[in-house]
PDB file of the backbone (N, CA, C, O) and the ligand in Angstrom, with CONECT records:
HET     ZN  A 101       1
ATOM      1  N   UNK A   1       0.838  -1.208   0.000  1.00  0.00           N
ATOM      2  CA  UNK A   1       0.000   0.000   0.000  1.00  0.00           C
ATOM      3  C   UNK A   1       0.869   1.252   0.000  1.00  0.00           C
ATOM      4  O   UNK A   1       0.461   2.181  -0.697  1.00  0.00           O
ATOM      5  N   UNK A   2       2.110   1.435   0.739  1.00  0.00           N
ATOM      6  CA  UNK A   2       2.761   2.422   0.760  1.00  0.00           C
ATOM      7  C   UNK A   2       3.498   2.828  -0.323  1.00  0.00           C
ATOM      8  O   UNK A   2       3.523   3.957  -0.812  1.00  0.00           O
ATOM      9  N   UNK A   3       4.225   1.643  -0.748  1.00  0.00           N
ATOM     10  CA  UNK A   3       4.931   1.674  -2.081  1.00  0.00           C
ATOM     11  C   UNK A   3       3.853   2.175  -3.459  1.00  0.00           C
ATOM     12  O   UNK A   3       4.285   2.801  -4.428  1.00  0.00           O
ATOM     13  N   UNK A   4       2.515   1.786  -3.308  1.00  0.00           N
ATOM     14  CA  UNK A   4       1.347   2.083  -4.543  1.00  0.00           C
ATOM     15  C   UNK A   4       1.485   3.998  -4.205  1.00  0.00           C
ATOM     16  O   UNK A   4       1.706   4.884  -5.030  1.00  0.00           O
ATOM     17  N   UNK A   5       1.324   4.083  -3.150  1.00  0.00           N
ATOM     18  CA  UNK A   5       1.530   5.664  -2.544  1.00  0.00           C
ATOM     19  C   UNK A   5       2.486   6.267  -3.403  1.00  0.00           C
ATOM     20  O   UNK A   5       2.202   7.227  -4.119  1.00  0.00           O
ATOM     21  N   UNK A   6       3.565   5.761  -3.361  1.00  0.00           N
ATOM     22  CA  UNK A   6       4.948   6.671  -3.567  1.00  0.00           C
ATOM     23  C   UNK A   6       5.066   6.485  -5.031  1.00  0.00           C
ATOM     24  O   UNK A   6       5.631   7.271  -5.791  1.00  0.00           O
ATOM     25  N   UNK A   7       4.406   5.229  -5.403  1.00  0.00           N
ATOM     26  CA  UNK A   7       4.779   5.179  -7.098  1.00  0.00           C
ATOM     27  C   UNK A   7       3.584   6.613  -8.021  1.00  0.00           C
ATOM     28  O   UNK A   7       3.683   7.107  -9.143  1.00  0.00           O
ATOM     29  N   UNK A   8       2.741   6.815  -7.092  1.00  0.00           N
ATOM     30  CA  UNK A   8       1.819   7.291  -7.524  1.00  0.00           C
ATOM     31  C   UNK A   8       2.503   8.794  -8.362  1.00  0.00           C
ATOM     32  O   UNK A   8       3.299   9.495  -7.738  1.00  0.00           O
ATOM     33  N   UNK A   9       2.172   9.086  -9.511  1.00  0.00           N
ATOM     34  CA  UNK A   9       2.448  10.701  -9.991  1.00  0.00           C
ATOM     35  C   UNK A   9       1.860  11.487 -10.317  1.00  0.00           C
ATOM     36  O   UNK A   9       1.062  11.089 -11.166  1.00  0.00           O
ATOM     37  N   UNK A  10       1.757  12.754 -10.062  1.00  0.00           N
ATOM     38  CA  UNK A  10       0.958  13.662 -10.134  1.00  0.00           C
ATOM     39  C   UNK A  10       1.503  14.052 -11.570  1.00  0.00           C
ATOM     40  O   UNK A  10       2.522  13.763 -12.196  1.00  0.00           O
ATOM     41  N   UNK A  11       0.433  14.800 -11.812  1.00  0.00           N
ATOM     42  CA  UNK A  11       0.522  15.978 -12.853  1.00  0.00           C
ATOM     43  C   UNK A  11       0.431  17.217 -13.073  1.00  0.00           C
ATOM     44  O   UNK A  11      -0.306  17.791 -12.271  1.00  0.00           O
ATOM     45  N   UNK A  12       0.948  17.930 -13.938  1.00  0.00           N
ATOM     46  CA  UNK A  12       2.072  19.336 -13.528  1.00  0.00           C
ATOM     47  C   UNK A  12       0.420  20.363 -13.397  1.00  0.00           C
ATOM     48  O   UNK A  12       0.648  21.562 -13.237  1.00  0.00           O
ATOM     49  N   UNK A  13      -0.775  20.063 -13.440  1.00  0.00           N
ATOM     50  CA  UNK A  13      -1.592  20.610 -12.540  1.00  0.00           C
ATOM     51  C   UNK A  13      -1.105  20.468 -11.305  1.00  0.00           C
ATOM     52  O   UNK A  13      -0.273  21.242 -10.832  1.00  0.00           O
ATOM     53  N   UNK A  14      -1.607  19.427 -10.668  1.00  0.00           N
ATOM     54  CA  UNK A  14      -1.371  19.256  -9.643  1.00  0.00           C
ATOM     55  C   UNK A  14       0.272  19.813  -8.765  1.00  0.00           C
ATOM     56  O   UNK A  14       0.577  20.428  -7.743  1.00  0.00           O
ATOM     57  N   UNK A  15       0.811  19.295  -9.655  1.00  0.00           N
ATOM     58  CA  UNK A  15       2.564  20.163  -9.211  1.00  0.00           C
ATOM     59  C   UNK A  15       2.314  21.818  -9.215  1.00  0.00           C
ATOM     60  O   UNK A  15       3.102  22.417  -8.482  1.00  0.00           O
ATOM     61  N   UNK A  16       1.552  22.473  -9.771  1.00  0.00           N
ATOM     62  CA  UNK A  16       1.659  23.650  -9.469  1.00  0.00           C
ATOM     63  C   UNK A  16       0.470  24.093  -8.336  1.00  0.00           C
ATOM     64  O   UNK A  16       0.618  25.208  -7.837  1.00  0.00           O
ATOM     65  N   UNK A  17      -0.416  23.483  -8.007  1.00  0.00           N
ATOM     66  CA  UNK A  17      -0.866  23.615  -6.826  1.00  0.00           C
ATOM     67  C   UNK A  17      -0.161  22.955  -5.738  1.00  0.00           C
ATOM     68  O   UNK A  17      -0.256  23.626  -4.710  1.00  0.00           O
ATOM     69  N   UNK A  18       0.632  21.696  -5.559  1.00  0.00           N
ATOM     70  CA  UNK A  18       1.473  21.847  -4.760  1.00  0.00           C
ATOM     71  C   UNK A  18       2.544  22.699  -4.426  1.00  0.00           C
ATOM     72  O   UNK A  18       2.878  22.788  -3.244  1.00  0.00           O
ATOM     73  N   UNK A  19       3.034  23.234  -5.158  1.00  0.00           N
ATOM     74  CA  UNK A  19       3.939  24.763  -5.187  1.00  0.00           C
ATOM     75  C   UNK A  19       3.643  25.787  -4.775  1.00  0.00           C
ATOM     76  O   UNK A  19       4.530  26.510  -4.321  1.00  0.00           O
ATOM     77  N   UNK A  20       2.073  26.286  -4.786  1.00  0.00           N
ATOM     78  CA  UNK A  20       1.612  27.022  -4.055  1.00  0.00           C
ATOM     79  C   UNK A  20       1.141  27.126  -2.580  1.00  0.00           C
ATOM     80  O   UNK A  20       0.784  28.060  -1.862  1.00  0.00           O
ATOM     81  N   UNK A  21       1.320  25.481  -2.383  1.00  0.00           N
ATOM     82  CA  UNK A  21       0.513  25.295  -1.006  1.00  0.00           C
ATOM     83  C   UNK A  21       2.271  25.043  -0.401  1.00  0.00           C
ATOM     84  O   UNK A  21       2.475  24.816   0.792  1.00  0.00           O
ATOM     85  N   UNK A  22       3.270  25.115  -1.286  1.00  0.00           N
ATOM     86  CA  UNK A  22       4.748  25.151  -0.661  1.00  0.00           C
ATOM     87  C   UNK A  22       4.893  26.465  -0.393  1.00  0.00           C
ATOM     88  O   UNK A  22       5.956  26.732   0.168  1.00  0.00           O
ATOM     89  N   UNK A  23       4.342  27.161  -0.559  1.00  0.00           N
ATOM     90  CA  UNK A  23       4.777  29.084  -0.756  1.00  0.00           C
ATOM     91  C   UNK A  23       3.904  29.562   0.814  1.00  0.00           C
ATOM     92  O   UNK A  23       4.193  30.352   1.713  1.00  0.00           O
ATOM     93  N   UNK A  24       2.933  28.793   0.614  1.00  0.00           N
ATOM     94  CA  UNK A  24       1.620  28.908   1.893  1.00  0.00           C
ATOM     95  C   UNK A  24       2.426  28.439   3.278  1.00  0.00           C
ATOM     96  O   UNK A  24       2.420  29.095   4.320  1.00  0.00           O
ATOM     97  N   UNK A  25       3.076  27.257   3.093  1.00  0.00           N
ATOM     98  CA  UNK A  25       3.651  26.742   4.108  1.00  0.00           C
ATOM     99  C   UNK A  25       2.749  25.523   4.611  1.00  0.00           C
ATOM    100  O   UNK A  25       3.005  25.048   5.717  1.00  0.00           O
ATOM    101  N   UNK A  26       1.548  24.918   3.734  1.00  0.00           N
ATOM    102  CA  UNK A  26       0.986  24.133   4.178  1.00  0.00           C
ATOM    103  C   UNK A  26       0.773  22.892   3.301  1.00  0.00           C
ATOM    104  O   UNK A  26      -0.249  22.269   3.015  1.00  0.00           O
ATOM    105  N   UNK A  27       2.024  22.737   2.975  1.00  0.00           N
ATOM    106  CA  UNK A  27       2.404  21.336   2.317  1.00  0.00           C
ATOM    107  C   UNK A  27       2.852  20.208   3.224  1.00  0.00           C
ATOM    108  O   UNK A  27       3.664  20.367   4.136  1.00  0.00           O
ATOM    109  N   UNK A  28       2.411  19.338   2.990  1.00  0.00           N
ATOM    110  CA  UNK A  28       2.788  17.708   3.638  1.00  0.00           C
ATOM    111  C   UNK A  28       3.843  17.704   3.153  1.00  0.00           C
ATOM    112  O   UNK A  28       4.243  18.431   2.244  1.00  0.00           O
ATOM    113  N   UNK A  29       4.777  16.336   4.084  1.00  0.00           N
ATOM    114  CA  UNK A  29       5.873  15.877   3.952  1.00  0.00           C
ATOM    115  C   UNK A  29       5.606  15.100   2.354  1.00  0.00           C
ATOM    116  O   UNK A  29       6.249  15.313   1.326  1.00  0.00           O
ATOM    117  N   UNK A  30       4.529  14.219   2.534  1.00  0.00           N
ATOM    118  CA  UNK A  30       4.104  13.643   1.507  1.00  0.00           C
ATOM    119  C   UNK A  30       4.004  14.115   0.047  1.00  0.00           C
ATOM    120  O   UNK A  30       4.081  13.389  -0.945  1.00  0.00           O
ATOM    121  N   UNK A  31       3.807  15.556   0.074  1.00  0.00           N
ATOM    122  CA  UNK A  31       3.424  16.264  -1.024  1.00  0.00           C
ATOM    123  C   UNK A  31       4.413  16.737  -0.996  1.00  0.00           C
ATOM    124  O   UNK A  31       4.567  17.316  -2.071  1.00  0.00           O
ATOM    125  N   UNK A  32       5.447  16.887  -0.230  1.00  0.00           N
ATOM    126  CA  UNK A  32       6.819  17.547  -0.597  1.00  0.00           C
ATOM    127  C   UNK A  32       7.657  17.054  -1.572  1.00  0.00           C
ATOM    128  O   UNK A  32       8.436  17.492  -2.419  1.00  0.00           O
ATOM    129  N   UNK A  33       7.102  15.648  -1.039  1.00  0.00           N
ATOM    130  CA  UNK A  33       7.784  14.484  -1.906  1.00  0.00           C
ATOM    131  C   UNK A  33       7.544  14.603  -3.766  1.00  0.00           C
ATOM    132  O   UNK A  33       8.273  14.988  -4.681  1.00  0.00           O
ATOM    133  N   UNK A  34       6.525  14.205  -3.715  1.00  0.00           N
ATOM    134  CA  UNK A  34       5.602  14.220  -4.893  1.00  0.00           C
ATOM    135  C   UNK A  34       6.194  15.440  -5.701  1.00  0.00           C
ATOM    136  O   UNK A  34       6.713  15.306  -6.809  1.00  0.00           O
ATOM    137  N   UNK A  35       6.105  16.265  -5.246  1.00  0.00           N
ATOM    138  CA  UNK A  35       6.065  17.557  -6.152  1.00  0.00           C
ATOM    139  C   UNK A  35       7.636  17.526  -6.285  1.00  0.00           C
ATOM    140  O   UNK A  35       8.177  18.132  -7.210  1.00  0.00           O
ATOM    141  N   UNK A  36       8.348  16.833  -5.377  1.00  0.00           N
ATOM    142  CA  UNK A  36      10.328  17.162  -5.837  1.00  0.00           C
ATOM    143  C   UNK A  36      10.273  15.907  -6.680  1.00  0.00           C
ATOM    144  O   UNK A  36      11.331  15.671  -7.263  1.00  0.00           O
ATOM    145  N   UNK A  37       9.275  15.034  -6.884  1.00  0.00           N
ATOM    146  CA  UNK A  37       9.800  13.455  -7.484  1.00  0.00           C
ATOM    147  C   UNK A  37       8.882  14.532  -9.006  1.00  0.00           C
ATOM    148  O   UNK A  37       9.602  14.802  -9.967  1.00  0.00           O
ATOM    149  N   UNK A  38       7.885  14.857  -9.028  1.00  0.00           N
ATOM    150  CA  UNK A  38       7.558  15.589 -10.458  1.00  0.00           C
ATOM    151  C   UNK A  38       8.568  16.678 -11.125  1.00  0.00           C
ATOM    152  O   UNK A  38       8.602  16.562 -12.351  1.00  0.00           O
ATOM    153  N   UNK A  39       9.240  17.514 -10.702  1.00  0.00           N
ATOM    154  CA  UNK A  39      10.103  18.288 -10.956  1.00  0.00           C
ATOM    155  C   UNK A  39      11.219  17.381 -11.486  1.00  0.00           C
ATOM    156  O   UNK A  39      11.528  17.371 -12.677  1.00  0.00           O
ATOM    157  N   UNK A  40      11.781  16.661 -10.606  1.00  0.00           N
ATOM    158  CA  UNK A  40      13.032  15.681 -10.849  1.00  0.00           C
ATOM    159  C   UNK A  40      12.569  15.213 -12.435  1.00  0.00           C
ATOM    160  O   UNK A  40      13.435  15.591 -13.224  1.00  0.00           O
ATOM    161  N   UNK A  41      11.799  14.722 -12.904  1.00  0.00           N
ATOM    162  CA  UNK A  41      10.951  14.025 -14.242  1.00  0.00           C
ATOM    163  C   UNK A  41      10.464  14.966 -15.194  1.00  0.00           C
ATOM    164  O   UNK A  41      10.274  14.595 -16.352  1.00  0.00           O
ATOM    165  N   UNK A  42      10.198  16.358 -14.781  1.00  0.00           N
ATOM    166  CA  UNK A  42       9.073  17.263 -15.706  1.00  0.00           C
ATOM    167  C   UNK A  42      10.220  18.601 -15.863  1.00  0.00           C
ATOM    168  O   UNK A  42      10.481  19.310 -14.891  1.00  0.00           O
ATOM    169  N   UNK A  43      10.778  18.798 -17.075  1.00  0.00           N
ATOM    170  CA  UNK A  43      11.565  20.265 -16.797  1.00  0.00           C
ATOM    171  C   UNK A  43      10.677  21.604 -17.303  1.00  0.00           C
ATOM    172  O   UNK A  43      11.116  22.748 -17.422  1.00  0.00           O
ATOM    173  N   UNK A  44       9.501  21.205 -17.531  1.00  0.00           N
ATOM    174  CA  UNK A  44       8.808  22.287 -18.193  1.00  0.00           C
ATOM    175  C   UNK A  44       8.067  22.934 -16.860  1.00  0.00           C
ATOM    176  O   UNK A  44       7.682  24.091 -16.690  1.00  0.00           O
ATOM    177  N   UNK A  45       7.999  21.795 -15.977  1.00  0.00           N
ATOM    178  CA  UNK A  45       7.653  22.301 -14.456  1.00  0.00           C
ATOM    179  C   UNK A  45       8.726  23.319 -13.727  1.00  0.00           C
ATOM    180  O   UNK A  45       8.778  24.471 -13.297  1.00  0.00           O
ATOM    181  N   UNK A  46       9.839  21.731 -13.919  1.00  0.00           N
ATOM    182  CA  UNK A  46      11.149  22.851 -13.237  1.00  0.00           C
ATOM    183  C   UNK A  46      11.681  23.796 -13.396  1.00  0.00           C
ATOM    184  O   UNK A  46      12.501  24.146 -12.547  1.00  0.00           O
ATOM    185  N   UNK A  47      11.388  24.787 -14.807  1.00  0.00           N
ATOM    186  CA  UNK A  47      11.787  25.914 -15.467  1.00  0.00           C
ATOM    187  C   UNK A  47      10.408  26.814 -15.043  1.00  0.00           C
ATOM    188  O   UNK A  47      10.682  27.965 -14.703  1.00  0.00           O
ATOM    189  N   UNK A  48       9.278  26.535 -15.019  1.00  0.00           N
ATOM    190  CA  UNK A  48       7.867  27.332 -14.410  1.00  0.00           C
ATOM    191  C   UNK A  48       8.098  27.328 -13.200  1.00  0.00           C
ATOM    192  O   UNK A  48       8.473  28.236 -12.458  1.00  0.00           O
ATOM    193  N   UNK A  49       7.836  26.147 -12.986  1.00  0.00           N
ATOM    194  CA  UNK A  49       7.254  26.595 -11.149  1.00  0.00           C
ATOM    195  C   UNK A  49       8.483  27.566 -10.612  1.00  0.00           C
ATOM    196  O   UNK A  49       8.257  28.662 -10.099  1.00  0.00           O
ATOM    197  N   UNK A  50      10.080  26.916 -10.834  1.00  0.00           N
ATOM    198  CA  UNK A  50      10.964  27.917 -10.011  1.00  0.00           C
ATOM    199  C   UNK A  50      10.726  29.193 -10.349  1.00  0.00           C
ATOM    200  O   UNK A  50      10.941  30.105  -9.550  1.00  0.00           O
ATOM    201  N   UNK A  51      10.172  29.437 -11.784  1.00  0.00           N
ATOM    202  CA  UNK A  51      10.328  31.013 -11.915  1.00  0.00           C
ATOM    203  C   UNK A  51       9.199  31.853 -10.876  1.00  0.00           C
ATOM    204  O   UNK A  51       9.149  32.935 -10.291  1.00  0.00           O
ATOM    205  N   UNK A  52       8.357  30.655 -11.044  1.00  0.00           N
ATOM    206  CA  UNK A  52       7.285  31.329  -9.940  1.00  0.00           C
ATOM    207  C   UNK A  52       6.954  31.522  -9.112  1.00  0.00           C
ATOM    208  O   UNK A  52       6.317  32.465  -8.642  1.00  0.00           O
ATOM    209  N   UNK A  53       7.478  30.287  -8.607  1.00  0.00           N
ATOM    210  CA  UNK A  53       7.896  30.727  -7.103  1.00  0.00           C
ATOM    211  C   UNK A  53       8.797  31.868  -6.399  1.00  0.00           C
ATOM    212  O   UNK A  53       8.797  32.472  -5.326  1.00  0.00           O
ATOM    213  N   UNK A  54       9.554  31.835  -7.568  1.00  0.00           N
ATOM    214  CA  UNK A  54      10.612  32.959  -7.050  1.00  0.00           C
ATOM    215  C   UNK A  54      10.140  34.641  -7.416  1.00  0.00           C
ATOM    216  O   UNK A  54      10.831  35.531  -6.921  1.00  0.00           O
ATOM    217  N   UNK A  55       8.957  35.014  -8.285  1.00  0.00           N
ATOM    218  CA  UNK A  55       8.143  35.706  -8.133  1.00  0.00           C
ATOM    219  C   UNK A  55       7.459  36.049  -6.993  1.00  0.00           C
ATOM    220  O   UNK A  55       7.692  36.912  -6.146  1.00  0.00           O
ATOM    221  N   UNK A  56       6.531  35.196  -7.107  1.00  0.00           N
ATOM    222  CA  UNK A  56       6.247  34.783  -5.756  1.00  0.00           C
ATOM    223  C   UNK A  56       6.387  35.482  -4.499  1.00  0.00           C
ATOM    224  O   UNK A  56       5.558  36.155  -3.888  1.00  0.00           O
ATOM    225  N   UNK A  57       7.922  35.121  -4.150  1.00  0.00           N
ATOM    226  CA  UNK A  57       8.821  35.195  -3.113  1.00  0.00           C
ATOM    227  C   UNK A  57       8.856  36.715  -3.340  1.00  0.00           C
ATOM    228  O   UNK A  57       8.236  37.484  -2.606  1.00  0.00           O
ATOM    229  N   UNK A  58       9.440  37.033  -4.156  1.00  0.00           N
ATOM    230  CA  UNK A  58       9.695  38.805  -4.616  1.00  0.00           C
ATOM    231  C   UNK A  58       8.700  39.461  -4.275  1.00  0.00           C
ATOM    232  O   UNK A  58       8.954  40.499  -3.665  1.00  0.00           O
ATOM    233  N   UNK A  59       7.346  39.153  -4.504  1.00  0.00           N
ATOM    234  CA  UNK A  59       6.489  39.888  -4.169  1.00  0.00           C
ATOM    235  C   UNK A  59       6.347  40.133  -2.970  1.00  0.00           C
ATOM    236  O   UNK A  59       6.519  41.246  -2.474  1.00  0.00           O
ATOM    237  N   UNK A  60       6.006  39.087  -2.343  1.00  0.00           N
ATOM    238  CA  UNK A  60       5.776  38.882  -0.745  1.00  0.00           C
ATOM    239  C   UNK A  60       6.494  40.012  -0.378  1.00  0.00           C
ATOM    240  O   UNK A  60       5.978  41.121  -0.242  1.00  0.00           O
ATOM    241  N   UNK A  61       8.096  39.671  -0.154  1.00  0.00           N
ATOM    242  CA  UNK A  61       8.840  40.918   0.483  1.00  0.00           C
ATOM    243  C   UNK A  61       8.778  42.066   0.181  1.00  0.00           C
ATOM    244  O   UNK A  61       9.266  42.926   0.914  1.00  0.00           O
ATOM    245  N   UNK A  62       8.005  42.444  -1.270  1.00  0.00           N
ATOM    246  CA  UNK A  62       8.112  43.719  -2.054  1.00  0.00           C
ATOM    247  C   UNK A  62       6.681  44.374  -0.887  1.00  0.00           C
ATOM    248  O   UNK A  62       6.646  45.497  -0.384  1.00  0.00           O
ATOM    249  N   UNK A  63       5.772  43.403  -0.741  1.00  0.00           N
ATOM    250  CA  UNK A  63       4.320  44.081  -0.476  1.00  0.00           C
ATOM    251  C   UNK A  63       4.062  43.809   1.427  1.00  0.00           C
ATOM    252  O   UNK A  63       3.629  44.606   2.260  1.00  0.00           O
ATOM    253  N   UNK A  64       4.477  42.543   1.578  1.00  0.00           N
ATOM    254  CA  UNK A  64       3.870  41.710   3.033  1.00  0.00           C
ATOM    255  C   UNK A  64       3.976  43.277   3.767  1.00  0.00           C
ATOM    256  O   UNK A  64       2.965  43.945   3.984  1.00  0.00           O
ATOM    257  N   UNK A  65       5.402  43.756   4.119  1.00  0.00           N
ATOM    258  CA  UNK A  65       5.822  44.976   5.060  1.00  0.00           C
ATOM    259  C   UNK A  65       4.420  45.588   5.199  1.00  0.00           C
ATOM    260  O   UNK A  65       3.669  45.288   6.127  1.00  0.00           O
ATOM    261  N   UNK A  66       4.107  46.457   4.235  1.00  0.00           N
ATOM    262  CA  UNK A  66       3.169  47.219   3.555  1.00  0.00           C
ATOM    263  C   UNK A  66       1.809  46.936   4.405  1.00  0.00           C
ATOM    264  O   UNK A  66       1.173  47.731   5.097  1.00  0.00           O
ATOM    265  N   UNK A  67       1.610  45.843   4.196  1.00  0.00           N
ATOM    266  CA  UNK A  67       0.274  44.996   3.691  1.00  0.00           C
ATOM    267  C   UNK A  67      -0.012  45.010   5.388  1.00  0.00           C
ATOM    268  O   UNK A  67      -1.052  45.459   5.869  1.00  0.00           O
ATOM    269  N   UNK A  68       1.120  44.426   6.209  1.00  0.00           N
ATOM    270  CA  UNK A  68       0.461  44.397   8.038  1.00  0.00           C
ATOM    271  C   UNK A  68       0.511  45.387   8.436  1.00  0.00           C
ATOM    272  O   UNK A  68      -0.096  45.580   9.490  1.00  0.00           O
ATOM    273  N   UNK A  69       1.256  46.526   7.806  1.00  0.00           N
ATOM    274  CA  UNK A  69       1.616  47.818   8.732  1.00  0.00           C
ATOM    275  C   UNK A  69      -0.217  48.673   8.779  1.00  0.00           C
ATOM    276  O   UNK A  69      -0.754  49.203   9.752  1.00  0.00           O
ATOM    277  N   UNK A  70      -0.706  48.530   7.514  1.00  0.00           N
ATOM    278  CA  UNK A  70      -2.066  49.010   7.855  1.00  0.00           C
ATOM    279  C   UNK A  70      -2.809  48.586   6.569  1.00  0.00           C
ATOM    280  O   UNK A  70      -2.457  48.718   5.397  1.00  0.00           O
ATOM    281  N   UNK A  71      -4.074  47.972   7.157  1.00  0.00           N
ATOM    282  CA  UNK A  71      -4.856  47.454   5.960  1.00  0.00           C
ATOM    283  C   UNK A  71      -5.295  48.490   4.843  1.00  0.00           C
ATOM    284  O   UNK A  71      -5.570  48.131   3.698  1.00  0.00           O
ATOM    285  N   UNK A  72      -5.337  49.806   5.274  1.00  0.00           N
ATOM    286  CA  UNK A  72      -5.724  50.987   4.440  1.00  0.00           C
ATOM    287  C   UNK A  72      -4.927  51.076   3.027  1.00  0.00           C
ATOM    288  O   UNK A  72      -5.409  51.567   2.006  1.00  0.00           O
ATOM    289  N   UNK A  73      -3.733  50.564   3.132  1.00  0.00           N
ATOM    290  CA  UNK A  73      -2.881  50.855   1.854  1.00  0.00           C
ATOM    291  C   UNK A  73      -2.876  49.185   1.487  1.00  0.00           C
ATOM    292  O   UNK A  73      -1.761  48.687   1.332  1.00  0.00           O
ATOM    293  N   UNK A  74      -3.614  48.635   1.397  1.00  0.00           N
ATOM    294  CA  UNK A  74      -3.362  47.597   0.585  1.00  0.00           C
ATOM    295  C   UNK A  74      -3.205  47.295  -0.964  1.00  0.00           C
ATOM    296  O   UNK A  74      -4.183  47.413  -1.702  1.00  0.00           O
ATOM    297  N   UNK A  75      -2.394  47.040  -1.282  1.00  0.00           N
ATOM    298  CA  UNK A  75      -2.561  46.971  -3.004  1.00  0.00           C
ATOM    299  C   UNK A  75      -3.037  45.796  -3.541  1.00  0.00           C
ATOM    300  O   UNK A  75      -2.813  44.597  -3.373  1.00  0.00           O
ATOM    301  N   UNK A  76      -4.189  46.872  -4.649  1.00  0.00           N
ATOM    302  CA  UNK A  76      -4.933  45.526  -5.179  1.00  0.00           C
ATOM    303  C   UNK A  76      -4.408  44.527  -5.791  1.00  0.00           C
ATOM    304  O   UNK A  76      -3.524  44.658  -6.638  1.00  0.00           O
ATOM    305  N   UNK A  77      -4.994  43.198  -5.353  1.00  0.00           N
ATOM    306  CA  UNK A  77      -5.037  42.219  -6.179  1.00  0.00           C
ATOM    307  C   UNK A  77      -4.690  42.418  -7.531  1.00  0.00           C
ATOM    308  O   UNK A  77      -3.521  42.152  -7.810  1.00  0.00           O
ATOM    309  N   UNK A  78      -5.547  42.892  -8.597  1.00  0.00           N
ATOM    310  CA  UNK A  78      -5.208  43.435  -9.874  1.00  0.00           C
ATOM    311  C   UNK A  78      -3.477  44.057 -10.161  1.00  0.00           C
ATOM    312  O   UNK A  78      -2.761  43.778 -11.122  1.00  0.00           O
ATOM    313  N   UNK A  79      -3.108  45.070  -8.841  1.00  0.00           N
ATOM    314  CA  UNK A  79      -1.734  45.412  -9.460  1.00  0.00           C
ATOM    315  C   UNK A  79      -1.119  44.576  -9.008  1.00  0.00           C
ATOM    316  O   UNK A  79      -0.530  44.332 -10.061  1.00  0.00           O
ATOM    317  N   UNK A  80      -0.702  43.867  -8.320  1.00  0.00           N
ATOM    318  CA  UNK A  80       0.173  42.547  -8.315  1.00  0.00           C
ATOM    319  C   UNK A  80      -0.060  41.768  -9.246  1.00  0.00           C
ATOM    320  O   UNK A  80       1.074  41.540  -9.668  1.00  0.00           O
ATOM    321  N   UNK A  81      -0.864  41.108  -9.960  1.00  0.00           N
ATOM    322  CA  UNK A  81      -0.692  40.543 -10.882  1.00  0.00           C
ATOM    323  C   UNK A  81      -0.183  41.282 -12.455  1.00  0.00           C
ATOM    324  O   UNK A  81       0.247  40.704 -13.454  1.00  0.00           O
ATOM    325  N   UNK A  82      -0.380  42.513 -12.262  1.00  0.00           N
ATOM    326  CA  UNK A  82       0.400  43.759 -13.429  1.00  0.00           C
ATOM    327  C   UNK A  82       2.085  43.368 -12.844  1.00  0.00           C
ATOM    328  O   UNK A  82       2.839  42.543 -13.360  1.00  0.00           O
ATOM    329  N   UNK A  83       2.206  43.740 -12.323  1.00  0.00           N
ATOM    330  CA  UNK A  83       3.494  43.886 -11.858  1.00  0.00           C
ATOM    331  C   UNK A  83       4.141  41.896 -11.709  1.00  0.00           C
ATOM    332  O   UNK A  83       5.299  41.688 -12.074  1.00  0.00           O
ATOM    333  N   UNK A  84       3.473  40.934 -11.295  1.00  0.00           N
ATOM    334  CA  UNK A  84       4.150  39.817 -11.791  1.00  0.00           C
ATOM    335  C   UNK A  84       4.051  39.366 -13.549  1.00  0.00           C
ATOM    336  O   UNK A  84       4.779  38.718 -14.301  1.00  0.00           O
ATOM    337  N   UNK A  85       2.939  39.985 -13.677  1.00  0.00           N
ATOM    338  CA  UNK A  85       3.119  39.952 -15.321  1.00  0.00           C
ATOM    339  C   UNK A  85       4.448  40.982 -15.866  1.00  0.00           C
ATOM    340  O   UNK A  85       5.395  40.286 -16.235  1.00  0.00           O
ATOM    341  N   UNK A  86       4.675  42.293 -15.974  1.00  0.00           N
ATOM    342  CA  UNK A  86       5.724  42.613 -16.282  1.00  0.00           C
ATOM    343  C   UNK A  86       7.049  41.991 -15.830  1.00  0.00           C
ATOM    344  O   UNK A  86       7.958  42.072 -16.656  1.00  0.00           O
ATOM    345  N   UNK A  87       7.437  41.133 -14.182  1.00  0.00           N
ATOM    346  CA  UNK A  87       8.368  40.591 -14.180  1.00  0.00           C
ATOM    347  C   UNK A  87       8.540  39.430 -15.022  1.00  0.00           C
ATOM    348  O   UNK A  87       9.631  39.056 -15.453  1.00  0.00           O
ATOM    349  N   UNK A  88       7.258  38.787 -15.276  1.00  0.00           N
ATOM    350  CA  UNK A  88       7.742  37.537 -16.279  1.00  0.00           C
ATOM    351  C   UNK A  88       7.955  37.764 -17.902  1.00  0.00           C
ATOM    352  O   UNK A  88       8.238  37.008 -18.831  1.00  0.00           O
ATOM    353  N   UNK A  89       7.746  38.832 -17.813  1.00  0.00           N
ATOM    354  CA  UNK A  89       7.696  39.290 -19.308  1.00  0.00           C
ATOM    355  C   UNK A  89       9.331  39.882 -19.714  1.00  0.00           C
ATOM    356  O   UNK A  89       9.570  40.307 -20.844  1.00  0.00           O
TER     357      UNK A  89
HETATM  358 ZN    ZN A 101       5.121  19.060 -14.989  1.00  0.00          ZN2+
END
């Protein structure tokens, strides 16, 4: 049963919602797995997801500060995704 577990593979749907729930911090050990055993196999993942994650990451630090210091200046939804679109571009 465990081994049917581990043989099991996701797909690079699924790998990119595990990537996000890696960014969240609320990924399983299990799914940690999965998603490094899909990457290891998929480079069209491993060339996306890292870029996006590492977006991602950029943002956070660019906005989080911002974002707790007072809910009044929050920036919309909409311009973060302007602004990760121009970084991937
Ligand atoms: Zn993939």
């Amino acid at each position: 049963m465990m081994e049917r577990d581990f043989l099991f593979l996701i797909n690079c749907r699924k790998a990119r919602e595990l990537c996000s729930k890696k960014l969240d911090g609320t990924i399983t050990h299990k799914e940690r797995f999965l998603l490094r055993f899909h990457l290891l196999l998929c480079s069209l993942c491993r060339n996306t997801l890292c870029q996006f994650q590492a977006i991602q990451k950029g943002i956070r630090t660019l906005f989080e500060p911002y974002e707790s210091e007072s809910s009044d200046i929050k920036l919309p939804e909409e311009a973060k995704v302007q602004i990760k679109r121009q970084l991937i571009e």
